[in-house]
N, C-alpha and C positions, 0 to 999 in steps of 0.2 A: 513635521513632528518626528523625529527622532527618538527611536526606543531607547529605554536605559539598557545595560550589561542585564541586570536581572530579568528583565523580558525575554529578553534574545532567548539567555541560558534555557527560562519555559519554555519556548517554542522552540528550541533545539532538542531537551526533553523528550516532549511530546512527540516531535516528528522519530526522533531515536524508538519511542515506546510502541505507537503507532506501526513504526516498521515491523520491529521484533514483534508484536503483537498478530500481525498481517503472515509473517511468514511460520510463525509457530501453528495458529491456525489453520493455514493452507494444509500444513504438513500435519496437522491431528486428522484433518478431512480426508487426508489420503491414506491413513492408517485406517481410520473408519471404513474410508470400500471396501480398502482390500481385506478389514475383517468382517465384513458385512453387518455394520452397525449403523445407527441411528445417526445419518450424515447432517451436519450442517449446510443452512440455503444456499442457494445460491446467490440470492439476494442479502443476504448478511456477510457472503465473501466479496461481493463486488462494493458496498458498503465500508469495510473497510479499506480497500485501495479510495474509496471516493474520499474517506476521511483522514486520508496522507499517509496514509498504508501502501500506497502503488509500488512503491521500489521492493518491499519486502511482500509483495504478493507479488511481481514478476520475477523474484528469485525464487521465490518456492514454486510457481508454478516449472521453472527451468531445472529446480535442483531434484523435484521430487515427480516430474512428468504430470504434472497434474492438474487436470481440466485443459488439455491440451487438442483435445476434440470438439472444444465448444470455441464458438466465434466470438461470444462475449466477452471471452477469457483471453484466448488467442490474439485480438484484435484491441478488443473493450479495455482489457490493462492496460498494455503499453500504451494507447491513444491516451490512458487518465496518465499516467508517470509524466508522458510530455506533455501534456497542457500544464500540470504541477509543474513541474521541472522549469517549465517556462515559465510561469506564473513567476515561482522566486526566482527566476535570472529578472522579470522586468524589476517585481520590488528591489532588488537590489541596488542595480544599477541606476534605476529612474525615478526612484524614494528616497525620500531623507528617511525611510523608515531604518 
Protein backbone atom coordinates (compact mmCIF):
# COMPACT_ATOMS: atom_id res chain seq x y z
CA UNK A 1 0.00 0.00 0.00
CA UNK A 2 1.42 3.20 -0.79
CA UNK A 3 0.60 6.45 1.01
CA UNK A 4 -0.86 9.35 -1.01
CA UNK A 5 1.46 12.95 -0.92
CA UNK A 6 -1.31 14.09 1.63
CA UNK A 7 -0.45 11.41 4.33
CA UNK A 8 3.03 11.68 4.20
CA UNK A 9 2.69 15.63 4.44
CA UNK A 10 0.38 14.46 8.12
CA UNK A 11 2.90 12.45 9.50
CA UNK A 12 5.63 14.76 8.47
CA UNK A 13 3.60 17.40 10.52
CA UNK A 14 3.02 15.56 13.35
CA UNK A 15 6.54 14.19 13.72
CA UNK A 16 7.79 18.30 12.92
CA UNK A 17 5.01 19.30 15.98
CA UNK A 18 5.91 16.35 18.17
CA UNK A 19 9.45 17.32 18.08
CA UNK A 20 9.12 21.14 18.68
CA UNK A 21 6.54 20.02 21.34
CA UNK A 22 9.12 17.61 23.15
CA UNK A 23 11.89 20.02 23.22
CA UNK A 24 9.85 23.41 24.18
CA UNK A 25 8.63 21.19 26.97
CA UNK A 26 11.96 19.84 28.14
CA UNK A 27 13.15 23.41 28.18
CA UNK A 28 9.84 24.83 30.32
CA UNK A 29 10.93 21.73 32.80
CA UNK A 30 14.01 23.26 33.24
CA UNK A 31 13.02 26.68 33.89
CA UNK A 32 10.62 25.21 36.43
CA UNK A 33 13.65 23.74 38.69
CA UNK A 34 15.68 26.36 38.40
CA UNK A 35 12.59 28.62 39.64
CA UNK A 36 11.45 26.06 41.84
CA UNK A 37 8.06 25.50 40.57
CA UNK A 38 5.52 22.86 39.99
CA UNK A 39 7.72 20.61 37.52
CA UNK A 40 6.33 18.27 35.02
CA UNK A 41 6.65 14.06 35.42
CA UNK A 42 8.83 12.42 34.46
CA UNK A 43 6.75 10.07 33.01
CA UNK A 44 4.97 12.63 30.72
CA UNK A 45 8.61 13.73 29.50
CA UNK A 46 9.58 10.26 28.45
CA UNK A 47 6.02 9.87 27.07
CA UNK A 48 6.62 12.39 24.69
CA UNK A 49 9.95 11.04 23.18
CA UNK A 50 7.85 7.64 23.08
CA UNK A 51 5.31 9.52 21.05
CA UNK A 52 7.93 10.71 18.22
CA UNK A 53 9.27 13.39 20.25
CA UNK A 54 12.87 11.60 20.83
CA UNK A 55 14.93 13.86 18.62
CA UNK A 56 13.44 17.04 20.15
CA UNK A 57 13.72 15.64 23.74
CA UNK A 58 17.48 14.63 23.11
CA UNK A 59 18.22 18.22 21.86
CA UNK A 60 16.71 19.74 24.79
CA UNK A 61 18.11 17.49 27.00
CA UNK A 62 21.83 18.52 25.17
CA UNK A 63 20.91 22.30 24.75
CA UNK A 64 19.58 23.03 28.06
CA UNK A 65 21.56 20.23 30.49
CA UNK A 66 18.57 18.72 31.57
CA UNK A 67 17.80 15.43 33.32
CA UNK A 68 21.16 14.66 32.58
CA UNK A 69 21.75 12.75 35.89
CA UNK A 70 19.05 10.29 35.37
CA UNK A 71 19.60 7.05 33.30
CA UNK A 72 16.23 7.12 31.98
CA UNK A 73 16.97 10.21 30.38
CA UNK A 74 20.65 9.71 29.71
CA UNK A 75 20.33 6.23 28.29
CA UNK A 76 16.22 5.81 27.87
CA UNK A 77 16.16 8.81 24.98
CA UNK A 78 18.70 8.12 22.76
CA UNK A 79 17.88 4.07 22.87
CA UNK A 80 13.94 5.57 21.94
CA UNK A 81 15.43 8.08 18.96
CA UNK A 82 17.21 4.84 17.65
CA UNK A 83 14.80 2.36 17.61
CA UNK A 84 12.52 5.38 15.96
CA UNK A 85 15.15 6.37 13.74
CA UNK A 86 15.31 2.85 12.79
CA UNK A 87 11.83 2.05 12.70
CA UNK A 88 11.40 4.77 9.46
CA UNK A 89 14.74 3.75 7.83
CA UNK A 90 13.10 0.02 7.74
CA UNK A 91 9.47 1.59 6.51
CA UNK A 92 11.15 3.33 4.07
CA UNK A 93 13.21 1.23 2.43
CA UNK A 94 11.35 -2.10 2.87
CA UNK A 95 7.61 -0.54 2.46
CA UNK A 96 5.70 0.33 -0.35
CA UNK A 97 4.60 2.70 2.43
Amino acid sequence: MKLDERAVMIIVNYFILINLAAFLIYGLDKWKAKKGRWRISEISLISLALLGGSIGALLAIKVFKHKTRHKKFTIGIPAICVLQLSLFIWLYYFTDI
